[in-house]
N, C-alpha and C positions, 0 to 999 in steps of 0.2 A: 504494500500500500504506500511505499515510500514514490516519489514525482520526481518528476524531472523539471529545472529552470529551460525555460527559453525563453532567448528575448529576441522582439520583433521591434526590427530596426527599417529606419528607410531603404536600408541597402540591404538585400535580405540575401546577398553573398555573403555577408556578414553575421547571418541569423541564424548560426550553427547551435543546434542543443550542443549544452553542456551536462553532461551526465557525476554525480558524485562517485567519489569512489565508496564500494560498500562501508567501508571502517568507517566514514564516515555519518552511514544509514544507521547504528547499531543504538541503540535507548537503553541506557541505564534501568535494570529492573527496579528503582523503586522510584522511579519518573510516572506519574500518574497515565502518561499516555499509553506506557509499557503495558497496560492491563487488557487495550483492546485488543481484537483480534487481529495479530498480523502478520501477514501472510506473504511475502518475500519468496520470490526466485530469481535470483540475476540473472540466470542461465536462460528463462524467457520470458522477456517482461509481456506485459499483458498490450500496452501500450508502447507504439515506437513514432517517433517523429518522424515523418519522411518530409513535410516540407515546409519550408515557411517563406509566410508574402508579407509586404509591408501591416495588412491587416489580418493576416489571414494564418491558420496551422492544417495542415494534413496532416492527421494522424494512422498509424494500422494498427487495429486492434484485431488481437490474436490471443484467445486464452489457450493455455496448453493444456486442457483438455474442454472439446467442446459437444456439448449434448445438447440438444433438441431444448426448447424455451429458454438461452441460457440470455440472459440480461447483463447491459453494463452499464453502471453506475458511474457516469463519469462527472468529478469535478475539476473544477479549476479555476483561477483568481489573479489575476493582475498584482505582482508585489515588488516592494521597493527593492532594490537591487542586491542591496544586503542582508536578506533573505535566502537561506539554503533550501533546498526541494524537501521539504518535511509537511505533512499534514497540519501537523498543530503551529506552521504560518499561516494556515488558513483560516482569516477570521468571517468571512462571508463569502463564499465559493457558489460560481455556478452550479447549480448542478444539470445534467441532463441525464435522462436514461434513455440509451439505444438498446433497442431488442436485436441481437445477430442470427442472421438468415444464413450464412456462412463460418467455414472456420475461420478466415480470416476477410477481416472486412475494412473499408475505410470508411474515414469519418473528417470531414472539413470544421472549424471553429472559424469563423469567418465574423466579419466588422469587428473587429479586435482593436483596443486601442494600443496604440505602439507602448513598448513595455517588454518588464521581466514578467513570467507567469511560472504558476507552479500548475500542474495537469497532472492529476494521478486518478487512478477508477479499478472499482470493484466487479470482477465478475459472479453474479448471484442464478442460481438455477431453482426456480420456484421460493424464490424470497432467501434462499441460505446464502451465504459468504464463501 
């Protein structure tokens, strides 16, 4: 459930995700956030960047295992630069939920105000995590 930053710039040659390194993702167990459910695979993120426009993100979502009704819960929020990709940056986050029709599927975030953003999402299969 850990995000990635990307920032959307006018020059969006420029607009490379920046991905953390894991050591970085890891929460202290007696960090109140440590209690939710968190569910981490580096090896396939749910969520990949493929593109970014001065307003705009393509994203590919790919759960590593996909079944029939499975839902993603995707948020994400506009933050100040000094912000690392952590959930609990997010103090008011879009949310959207996309139903996938496919294993892997894309998704556009589009009229975007230029900025750093944090975007991370849940896949849920008849409401579970």
């Amino acid at each position: 459930q850990g995000g990635a930053d990307i920032n959307i710039t006018k020059n969006s040659e420029h607009s490379v995700p920046r991905h953390t390194s894991p050591v970085h993702n890891v929460l202290q167990s007696d960090t109140p956030i440590h209690k939710l459910n968190i569910t981490r695979d580096e090896n396939h993120p749910l969520l990949t960047v493929m593109d970014t426009a001065p307003h705009s993100m393509s994203l590919m979502i790919k759960p590593r295992v996909f079944r029939p009704d499975t839902m993603i819960r995707l948020l994400y929020e506009r933050v100040p630069l000094n912000k690392g990709p952590f959930m609990l940056h997010l103090d008011d986050p879009v949310i959207e939920f996309i139903t996938l029709i496919r294993r892997a599927q894309s998704h556009t975030l589009s009229e975007l105000p230029m900025g750093k953003y944090i975007v991370c999402g849940e896949a849920m299969v008849m409401g579970e995590v």
